[in-house]
BADRENBA-931338 format. One record per atom (N, C-alpha, C): residue in one letter; x negated, y, z negated. Coordinates in steps of 0.2 Angstrom, whole numbers, padded with zeros to 4 digits, always signed. Layout:
REM BADRENBA-931338
aXYZ/...
//
This chain:
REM BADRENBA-931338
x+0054-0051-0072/x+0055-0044-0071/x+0055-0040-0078/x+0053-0036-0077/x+0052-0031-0083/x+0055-0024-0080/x+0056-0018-0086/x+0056-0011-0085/x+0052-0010-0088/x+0046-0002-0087/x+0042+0000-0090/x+0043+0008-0091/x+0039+0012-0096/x+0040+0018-0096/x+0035+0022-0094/x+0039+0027-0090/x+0032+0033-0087/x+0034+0039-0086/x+0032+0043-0090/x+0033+0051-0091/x+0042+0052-0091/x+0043+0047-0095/x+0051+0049-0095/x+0055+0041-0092/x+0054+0039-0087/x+0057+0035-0081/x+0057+0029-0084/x+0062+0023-0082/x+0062+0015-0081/x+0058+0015-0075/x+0052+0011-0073/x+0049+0008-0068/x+0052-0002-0069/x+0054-0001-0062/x+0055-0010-0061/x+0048-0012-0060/x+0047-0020-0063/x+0039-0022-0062/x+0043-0028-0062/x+0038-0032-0059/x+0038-0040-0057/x+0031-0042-0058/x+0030-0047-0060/x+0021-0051-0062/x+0024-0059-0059/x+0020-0060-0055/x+0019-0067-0055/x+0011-0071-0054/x+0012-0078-0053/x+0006-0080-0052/x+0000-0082-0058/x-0006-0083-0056/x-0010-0087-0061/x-0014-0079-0066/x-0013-0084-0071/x-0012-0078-0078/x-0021-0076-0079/x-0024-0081-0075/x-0032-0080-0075/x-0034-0078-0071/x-0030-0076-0063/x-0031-0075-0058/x-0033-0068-0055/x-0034-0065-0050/x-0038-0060-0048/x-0031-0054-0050/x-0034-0049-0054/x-0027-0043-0054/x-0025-0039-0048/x-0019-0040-0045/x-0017-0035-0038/x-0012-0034-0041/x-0012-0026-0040/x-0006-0023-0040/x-0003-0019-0032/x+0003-0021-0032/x+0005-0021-0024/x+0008-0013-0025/x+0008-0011-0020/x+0011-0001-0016/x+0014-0005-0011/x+0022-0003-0011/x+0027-0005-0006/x+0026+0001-0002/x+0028+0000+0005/x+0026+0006+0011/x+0033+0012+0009/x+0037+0016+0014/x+0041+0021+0014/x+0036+0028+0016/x+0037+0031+0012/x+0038+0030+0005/x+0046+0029+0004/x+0049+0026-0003/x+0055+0025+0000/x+0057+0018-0001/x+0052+0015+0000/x+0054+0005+0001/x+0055+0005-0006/x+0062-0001-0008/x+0061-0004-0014/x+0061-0011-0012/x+0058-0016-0015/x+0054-0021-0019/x+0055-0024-0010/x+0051-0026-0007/x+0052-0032-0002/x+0045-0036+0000/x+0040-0037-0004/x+0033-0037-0002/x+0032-0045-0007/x+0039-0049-0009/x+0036-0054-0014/x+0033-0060-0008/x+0035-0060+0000/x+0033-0064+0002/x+0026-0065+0005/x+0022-0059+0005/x+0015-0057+0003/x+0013-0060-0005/x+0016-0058-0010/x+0012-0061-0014/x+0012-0069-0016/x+0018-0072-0012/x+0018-0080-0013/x+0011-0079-0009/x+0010-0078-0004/x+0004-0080-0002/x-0002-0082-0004/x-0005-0077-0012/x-0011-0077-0015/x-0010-0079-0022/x-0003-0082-0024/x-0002-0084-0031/x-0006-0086-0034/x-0009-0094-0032/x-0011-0098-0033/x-0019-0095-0033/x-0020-0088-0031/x-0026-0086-0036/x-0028-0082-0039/x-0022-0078-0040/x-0020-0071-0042/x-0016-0070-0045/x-0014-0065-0049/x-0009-0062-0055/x-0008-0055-0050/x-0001-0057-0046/x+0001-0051-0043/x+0009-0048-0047/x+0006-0040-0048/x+0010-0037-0051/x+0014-0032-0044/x+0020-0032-0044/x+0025-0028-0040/x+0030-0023-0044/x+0031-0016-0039/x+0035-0011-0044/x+0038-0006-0038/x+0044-0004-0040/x+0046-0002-0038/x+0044+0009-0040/x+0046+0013-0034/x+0044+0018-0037/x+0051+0023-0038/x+0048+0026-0043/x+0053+0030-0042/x+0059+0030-0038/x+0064+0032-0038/x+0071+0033-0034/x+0070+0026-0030/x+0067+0022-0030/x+0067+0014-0026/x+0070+0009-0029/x+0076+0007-0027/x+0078+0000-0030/x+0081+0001-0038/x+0077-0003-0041/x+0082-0002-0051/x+0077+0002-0054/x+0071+0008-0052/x+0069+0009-0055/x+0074+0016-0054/x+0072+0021-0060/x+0076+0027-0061/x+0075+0031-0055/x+0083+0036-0053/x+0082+0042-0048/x+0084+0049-0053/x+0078+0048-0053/x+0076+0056-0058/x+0074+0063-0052/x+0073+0061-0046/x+0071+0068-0041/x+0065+0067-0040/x+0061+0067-0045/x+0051+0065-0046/x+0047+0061-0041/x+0047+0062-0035/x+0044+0058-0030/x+0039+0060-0027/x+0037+0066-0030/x+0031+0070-0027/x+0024+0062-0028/x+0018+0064-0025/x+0014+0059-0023/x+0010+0057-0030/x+0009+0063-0035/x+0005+0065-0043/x+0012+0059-0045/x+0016+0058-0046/x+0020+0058-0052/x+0021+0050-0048/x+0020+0049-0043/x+0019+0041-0040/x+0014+0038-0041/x+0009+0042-0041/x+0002+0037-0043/x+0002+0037-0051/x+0002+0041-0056/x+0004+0043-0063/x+0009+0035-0065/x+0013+0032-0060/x+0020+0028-0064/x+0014+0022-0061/x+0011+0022-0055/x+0006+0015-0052/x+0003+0014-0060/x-0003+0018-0062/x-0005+0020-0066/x-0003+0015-0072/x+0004+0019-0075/x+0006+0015-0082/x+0008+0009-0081/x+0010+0005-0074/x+0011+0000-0072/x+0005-0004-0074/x-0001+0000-0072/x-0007-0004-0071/x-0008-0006-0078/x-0009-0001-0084/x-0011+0002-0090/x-0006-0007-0094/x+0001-0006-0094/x+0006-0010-0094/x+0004-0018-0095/x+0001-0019-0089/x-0001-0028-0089/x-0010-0026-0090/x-0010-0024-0093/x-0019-0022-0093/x-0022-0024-0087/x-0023-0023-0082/x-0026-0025-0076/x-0032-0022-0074/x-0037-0024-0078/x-0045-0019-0077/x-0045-0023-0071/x-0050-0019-0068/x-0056-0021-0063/x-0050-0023-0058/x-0044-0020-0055/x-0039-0025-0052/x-0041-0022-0045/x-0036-0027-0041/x-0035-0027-0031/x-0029-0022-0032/x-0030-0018-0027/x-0026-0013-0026/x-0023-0015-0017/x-0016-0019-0018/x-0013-0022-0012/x-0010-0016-0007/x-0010-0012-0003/x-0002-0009-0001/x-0002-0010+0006/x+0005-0009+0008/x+0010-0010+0016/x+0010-0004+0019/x+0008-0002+0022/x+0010+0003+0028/x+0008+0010+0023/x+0013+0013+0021/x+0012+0019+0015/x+0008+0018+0012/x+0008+0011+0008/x+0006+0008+0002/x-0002+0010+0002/x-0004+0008+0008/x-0014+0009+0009/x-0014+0016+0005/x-0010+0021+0009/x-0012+0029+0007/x-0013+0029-0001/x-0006+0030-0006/x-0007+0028-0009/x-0013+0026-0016/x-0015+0019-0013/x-0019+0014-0017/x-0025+0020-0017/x-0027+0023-0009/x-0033+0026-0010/x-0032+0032-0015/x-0027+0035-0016/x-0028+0039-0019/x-0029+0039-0028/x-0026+0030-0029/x-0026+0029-0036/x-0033+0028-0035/x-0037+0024-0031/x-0043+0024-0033/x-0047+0029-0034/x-0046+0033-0032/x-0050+0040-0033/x-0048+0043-0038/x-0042+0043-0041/x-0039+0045-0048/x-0043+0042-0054/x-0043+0035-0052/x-0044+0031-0057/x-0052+0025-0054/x-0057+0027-0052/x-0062+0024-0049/x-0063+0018-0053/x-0063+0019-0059/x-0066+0014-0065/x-0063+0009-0065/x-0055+0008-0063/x-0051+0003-0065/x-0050-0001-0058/x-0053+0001-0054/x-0050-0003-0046/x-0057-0003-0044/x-0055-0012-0043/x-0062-0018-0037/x-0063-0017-0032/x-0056-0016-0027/x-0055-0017-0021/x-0048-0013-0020/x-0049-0012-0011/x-0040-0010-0008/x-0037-0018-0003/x-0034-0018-0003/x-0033-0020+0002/x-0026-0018+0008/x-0028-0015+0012/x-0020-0010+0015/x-0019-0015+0022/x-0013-0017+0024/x-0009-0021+0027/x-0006-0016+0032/x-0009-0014+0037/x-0002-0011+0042/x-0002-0005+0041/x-0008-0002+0038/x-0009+0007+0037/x-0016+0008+0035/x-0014+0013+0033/x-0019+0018+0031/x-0022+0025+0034/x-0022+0030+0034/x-0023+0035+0037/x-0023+0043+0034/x-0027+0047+0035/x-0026+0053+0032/x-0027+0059+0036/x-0024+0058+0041/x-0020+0062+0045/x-0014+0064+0048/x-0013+0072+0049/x-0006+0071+0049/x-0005+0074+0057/x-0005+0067+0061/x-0008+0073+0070/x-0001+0071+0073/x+0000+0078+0077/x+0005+0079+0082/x+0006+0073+0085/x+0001+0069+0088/x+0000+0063+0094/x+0002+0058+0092/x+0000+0058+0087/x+0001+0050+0085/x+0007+0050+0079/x+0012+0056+0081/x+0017+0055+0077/x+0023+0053+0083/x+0020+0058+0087/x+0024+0056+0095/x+0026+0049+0095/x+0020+0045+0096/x+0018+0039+0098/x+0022+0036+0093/x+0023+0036+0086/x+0025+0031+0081/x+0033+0031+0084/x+0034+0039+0085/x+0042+0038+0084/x+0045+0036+0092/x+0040+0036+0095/x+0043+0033+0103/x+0044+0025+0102/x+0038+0024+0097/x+0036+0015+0097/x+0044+0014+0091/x+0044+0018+0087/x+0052+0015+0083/x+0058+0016+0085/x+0057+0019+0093/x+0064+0020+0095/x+0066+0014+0100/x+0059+0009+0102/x+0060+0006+0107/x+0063+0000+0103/x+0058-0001+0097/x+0059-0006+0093/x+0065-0007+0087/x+0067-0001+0087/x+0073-0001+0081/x+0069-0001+0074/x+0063+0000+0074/x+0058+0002+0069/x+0055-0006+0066/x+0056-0012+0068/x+0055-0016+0065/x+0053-0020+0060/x+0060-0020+0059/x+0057-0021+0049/x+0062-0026+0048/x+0062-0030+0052/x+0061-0038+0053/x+0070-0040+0049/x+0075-0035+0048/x+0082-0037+0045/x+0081-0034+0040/x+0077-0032+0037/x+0075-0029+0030/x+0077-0022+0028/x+0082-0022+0022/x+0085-0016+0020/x+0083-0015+0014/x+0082-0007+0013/x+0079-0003+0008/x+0087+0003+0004/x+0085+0000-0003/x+0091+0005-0007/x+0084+0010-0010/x+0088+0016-0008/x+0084+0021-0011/x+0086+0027-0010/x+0084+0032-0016/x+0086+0040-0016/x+0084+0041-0008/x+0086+0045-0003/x+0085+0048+0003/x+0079+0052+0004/x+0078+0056-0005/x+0073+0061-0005/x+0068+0059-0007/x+0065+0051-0007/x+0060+0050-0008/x+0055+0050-0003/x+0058+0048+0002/x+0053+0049+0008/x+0052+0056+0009/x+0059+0061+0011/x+0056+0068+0012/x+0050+0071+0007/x+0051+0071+0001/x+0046+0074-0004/x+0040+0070-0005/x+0038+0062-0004/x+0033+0059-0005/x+0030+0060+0002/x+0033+0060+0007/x+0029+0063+0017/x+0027+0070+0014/x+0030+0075+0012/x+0028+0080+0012/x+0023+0082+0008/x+0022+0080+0001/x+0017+0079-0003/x+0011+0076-0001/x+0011+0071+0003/x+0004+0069+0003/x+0001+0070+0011/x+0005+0075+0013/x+0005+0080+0019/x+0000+0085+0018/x+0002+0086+0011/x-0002+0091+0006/x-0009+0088+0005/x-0009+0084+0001/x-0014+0080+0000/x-0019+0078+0004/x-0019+0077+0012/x-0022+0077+0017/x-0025+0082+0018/x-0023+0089+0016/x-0023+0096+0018/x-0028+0096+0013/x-0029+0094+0008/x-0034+0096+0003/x-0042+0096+0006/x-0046+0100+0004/x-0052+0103+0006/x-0057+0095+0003/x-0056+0092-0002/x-0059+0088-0005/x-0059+0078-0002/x-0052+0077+0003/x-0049+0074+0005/x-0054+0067+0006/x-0057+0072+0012/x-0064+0066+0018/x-0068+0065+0012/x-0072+0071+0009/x-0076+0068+0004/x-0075+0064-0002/x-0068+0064-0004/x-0068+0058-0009/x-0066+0052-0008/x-0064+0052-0002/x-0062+0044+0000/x-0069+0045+0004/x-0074+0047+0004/x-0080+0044+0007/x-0086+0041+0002/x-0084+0044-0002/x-0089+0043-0010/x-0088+0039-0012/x-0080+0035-0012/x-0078+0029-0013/x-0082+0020-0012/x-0086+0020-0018/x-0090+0015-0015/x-0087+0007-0017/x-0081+0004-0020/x-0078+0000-0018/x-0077-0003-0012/x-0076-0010-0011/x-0073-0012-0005/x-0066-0011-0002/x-0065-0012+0005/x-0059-0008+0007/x-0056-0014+0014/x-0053-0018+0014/x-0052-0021+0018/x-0045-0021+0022/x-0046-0019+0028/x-0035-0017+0030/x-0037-0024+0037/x-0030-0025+0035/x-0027-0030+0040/x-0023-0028+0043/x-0023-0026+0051/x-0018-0024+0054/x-0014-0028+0058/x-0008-0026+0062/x-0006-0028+0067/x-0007-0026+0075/x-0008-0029+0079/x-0013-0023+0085/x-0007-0021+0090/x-0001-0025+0088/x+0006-0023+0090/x+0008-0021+0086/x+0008-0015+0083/x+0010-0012+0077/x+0014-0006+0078/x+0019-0004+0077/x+0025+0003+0079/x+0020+0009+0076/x+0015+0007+0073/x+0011+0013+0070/x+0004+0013+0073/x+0002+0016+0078/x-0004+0017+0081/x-0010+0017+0076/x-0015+0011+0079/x-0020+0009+0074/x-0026+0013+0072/x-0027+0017+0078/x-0034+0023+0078/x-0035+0027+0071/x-0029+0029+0067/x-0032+0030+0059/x-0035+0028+0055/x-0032+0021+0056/x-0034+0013+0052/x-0041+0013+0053/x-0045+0012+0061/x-0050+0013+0062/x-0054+0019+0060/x-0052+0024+0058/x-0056+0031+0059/x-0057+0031+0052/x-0052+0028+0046/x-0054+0026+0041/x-0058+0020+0039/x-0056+0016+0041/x-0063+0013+0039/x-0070+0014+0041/x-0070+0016+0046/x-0077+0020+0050/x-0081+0023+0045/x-0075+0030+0038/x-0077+0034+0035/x-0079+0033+0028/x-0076+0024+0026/x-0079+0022+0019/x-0085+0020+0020/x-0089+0019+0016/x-0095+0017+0013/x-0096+0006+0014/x-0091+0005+0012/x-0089-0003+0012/x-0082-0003+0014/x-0080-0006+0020/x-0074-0008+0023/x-0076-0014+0028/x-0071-0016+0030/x-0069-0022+0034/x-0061-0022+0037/x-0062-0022+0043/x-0055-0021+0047/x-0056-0026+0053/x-0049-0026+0053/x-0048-0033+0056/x-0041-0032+0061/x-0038-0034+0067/x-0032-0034+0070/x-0030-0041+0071/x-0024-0044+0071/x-0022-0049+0072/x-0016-0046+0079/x-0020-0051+0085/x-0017-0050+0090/x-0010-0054+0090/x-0006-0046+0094/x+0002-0050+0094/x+0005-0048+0087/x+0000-0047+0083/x+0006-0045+0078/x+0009-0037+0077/x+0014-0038+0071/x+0019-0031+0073/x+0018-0030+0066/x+0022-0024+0063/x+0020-0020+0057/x+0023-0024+0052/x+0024-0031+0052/x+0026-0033+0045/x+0022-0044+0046/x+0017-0043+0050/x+0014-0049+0050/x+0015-0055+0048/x+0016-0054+0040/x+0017-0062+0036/x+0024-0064+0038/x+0028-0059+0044/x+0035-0063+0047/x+0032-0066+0056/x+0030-0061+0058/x+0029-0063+0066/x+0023-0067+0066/x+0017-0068+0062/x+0011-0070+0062/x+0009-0075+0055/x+0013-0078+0053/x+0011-0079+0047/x+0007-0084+0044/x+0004-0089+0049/x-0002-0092+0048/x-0011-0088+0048/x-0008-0081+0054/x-0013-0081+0056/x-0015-0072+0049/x-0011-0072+0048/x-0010-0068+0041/x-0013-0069+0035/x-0009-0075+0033/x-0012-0081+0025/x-0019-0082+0030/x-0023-0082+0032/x-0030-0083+0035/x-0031-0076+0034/x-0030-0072+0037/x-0033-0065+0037/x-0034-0062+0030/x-0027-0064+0025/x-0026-0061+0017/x-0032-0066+0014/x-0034-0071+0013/x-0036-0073+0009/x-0045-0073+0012/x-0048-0071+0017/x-0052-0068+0020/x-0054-0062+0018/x-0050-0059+0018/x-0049-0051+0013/x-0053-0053+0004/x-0047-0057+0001/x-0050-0059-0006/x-0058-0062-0006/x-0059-0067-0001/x-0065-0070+0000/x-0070-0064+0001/x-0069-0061+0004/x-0075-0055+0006/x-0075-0051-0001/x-0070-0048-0005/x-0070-0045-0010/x-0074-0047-0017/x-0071-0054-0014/x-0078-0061-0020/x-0082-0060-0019/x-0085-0060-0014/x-0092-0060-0013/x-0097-0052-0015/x-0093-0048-0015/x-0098-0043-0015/x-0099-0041-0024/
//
């Protein structure tokens, strides 16, 4: 475990795994979540140098109020800068996809690949917010026992900034430009309706999506053989191109 600096802040960072391995830097969902995503990266140790971090107001990194979506991807950013991770995989959970896409668009040059777990979407629609929050009242939200320490206002200010960010006139056409590969693994029992996840891949240039039946929005606990298959499918495909 390390601390890092960004624009003022301690960022928590974690590195594990093989030091010649593929670079993934992981995006925990919330916004809001701190650190819970290590039993994802045991999965790909063995080929990969995955790096994890907490963001802002999450966990032992600093609660300085800066949770806007700029000043999140800005701290990804020196995290990535930090362990020098050229050419790196861009991992994220739920939020996390969003996020990744926007670092890659930030920063095209430094990012191989995304890979988004249980997300991804860039819209902000009446229906399918219904839906989510019907599906998390049934389920208790499930997040498998799993508790999150973090400022309150990360979620409000990081939802609401890249609310904004949707809203941007440039939005479709920079994630369409996008010519990287893009691979999401979802759950088709998921408390988050998957038709975005769809409508995004549809819209990249190079994607690959995939649903694991049965599974729910945290897979590598309900599904976990058939996940390690899916995730390292994801890398395999990523090698190849």
């Amino acid at each position: 475990m390390q601390f890092i600096g960004s624009g003022g802040a301690r960022i928590w960072t974690c590195a594990s795994g093989a030091a010649d391995g593929i670079p993934v830097l992981m995006f925990n969902g919330g916004p809001g979540c701190s650190d819970y995503l290590s039993p994802v990266a045991e999965l790909i140790v063995e080929r990969c140098r995955v790096v994890r971090f907490e963001s802002r107001g999450c966990g032992r990194s600093d609660w300085d109020g800066n949770y806007d979506l700029a000043t999140t991807i800005a701290d990804a950013e020196a995290v990535r800068c930090h362990y020098e991770m050229d050419n790196c995989v861009l991992l994220g959970h739920s939020q996390g996809p969003n996020h990744a896409l926007v670092h890659a668009i930030s920063y095209p040059q430094q990012v191989r690949a995304i890979i988004g777990i249980a997300g991804g979407k860039v819209i902000d629609d009446r229906s399918w917010s219904e839906e989510f929050h019907r599906r998390w009242d049934e389920t208790g939200g499930d997040l498998q026992g799993l508790e999150f320490h973090a400022d309150e206002q990360v979620n409000k200010l990081g939802n609401a900034t890249w609310r904004e960010y949707c809203r941007s006139e440039s939005v479709l056409r920079d994630i369409a430009a996008l010519e990287l590969p893009v691979a999401f693994i979802n759950g088709a029992e998921d408390i988050r309706p998957n038709w975005p996840t769809r409508q995004l891949s549809a819209l990249l240039q190079v994607s690959r999506y995939v649903e694991i039946a049965g599974a729910a929005h945290m897979p590598w606990f309900t599904h976990p053989d058939e996940f390690r298959r899916e995730l390292h499918a994801a890398l395999d495909w990523i090698e190849s191109r």
